[in-house]
C-alpha positions as CSV (number, residue, x, y, z in Angstrom):
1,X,275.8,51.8,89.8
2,X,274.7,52.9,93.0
3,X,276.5,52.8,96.9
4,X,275.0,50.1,99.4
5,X,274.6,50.2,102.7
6,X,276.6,46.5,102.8
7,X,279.1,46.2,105.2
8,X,282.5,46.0,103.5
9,X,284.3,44.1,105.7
10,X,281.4,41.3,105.5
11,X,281.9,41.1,101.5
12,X,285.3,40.6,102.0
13,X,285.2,37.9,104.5
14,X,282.1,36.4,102.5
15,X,284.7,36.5,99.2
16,X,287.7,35.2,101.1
17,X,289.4,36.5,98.4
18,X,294.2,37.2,99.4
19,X,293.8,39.9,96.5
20,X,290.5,42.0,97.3
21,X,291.5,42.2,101.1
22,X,295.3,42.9,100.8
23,X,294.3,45.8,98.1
24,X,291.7,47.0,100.4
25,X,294.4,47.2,103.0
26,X,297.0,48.7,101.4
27,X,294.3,51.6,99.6
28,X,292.4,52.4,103.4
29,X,296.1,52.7,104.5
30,X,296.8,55.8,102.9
31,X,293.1,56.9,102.2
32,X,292.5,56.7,106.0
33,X,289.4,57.9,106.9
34,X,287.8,58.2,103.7
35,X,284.6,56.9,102.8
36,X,284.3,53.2,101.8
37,X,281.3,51.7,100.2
38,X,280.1,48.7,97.9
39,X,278.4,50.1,94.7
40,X,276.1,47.6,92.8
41,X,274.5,47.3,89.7
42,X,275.3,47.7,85.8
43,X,278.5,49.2,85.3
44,X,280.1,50.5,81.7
45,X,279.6,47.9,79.3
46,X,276.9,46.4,80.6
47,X,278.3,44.0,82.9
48,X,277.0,43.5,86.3
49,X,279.7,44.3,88.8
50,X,280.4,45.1,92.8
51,X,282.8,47.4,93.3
52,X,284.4,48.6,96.8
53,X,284.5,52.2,96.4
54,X,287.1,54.8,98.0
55,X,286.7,58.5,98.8
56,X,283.7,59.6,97.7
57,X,284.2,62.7,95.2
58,X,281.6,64.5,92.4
59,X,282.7,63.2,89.2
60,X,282.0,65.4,86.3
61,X,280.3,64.5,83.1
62,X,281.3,66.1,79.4
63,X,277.2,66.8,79.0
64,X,275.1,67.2,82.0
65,X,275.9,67.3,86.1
66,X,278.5,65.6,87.8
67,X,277.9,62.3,89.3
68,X,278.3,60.5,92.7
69,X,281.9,58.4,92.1
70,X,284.5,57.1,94.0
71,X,288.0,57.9,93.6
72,X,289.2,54.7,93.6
73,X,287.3,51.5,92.9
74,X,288.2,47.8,93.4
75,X,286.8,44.8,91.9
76,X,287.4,41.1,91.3
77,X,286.5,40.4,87.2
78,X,286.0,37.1,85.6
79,X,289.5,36.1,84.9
80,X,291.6,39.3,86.6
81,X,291.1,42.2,88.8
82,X,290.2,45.8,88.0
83,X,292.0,49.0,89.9
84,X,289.8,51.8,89.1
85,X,291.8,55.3,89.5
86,X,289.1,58.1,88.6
87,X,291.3,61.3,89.9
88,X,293.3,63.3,86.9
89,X,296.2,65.7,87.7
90,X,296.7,68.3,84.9
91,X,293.9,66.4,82.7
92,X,295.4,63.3,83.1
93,X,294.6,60.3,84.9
94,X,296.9,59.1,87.6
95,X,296.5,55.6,86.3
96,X,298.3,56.7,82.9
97,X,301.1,59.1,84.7
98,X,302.2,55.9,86.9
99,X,301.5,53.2,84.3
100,X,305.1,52.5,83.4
101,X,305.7,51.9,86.6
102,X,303.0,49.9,87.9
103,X,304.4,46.6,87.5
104,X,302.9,43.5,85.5
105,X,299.6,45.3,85.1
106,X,297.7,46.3,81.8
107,X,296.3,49.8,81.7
108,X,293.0,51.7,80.3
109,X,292.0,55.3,80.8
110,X,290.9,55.3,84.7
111,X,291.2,51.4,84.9
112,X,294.1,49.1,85.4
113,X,293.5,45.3,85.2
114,X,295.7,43.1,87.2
115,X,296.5,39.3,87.9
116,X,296.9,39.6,91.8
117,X,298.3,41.9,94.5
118,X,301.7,40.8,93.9
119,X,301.0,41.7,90.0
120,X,301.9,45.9,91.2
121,X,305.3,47.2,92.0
122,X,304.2,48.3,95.5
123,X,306.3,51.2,95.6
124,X,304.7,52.9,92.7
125,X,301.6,51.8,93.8
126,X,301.6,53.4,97.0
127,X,302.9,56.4,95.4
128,X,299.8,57.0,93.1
129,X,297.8,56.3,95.8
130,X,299.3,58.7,98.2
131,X,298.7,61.2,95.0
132,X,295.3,60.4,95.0
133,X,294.8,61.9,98.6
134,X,296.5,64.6,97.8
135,X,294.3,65.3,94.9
136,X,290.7,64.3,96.8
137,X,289.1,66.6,99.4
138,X,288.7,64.7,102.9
């Protein structure tokens, strides 16, 4: 995966997509002034994906250097969404401390797949967002 230089706003108007653009309101409303980017290419798995990328941040490896990341990642998936959550608080990821709470969402490690928007309990969302800024350097 790599960042692009692709205007985000343009992908999301070209998607017309409710879910992709009321998430990417509701995550540039609390990570305000925080880096937003579309990353391309082969993602985990294998599968080719486009991901809107939030707050840029060095994400370590277990073997070798950290890499180029994003926070928090959103992307639209064959049949669902994906909400990926890449900050950890005491060696946990956020996406694991708020998952009973989430709402109507299933969740992985750093990911969280969900129908649409209204799928989250927007109060707990927020709130793991909000954590997320507080965890990130500007």
């Amino acid at each position: 995966m790599r960042p692009t230089e692709t205007d985000v706003d343009d992908h999301l108007r070209r998607a017309a997509d409710r879910t992709l653009t009321e998430m990417d309101a509701i995550i540039t409303g609390i990570l305000t002034g925080r880096s937003r980017r579309l990353w391309v290419g082969t993602f985990w798995g294998g599968t080719e994906q486009e991901i809107i990328g939030y707050a840029d941040i060095a994400q370590p490896r277990p073997r070798g250097r950290s890499v180029e990341w994003f926070a928090v990642g959103l992307a639209p998936q064959k049949n669902r969404y994906s909400l990926y959550v890449n900050v950890a608080d005491e060696g946990r990821y956020l996406s694991r401390r708020y998952a009973e709470r989430l709402g109507r969402v299933k969740v992985g490690a750093a990911a969280i797949a969900f129908e649409d928007v209204d799928s989250f309990d927007r109060d707990a969302l927020t709130e793991m967002l909000r954590h997320v800024d507080r965890l990130t350097p500007p």
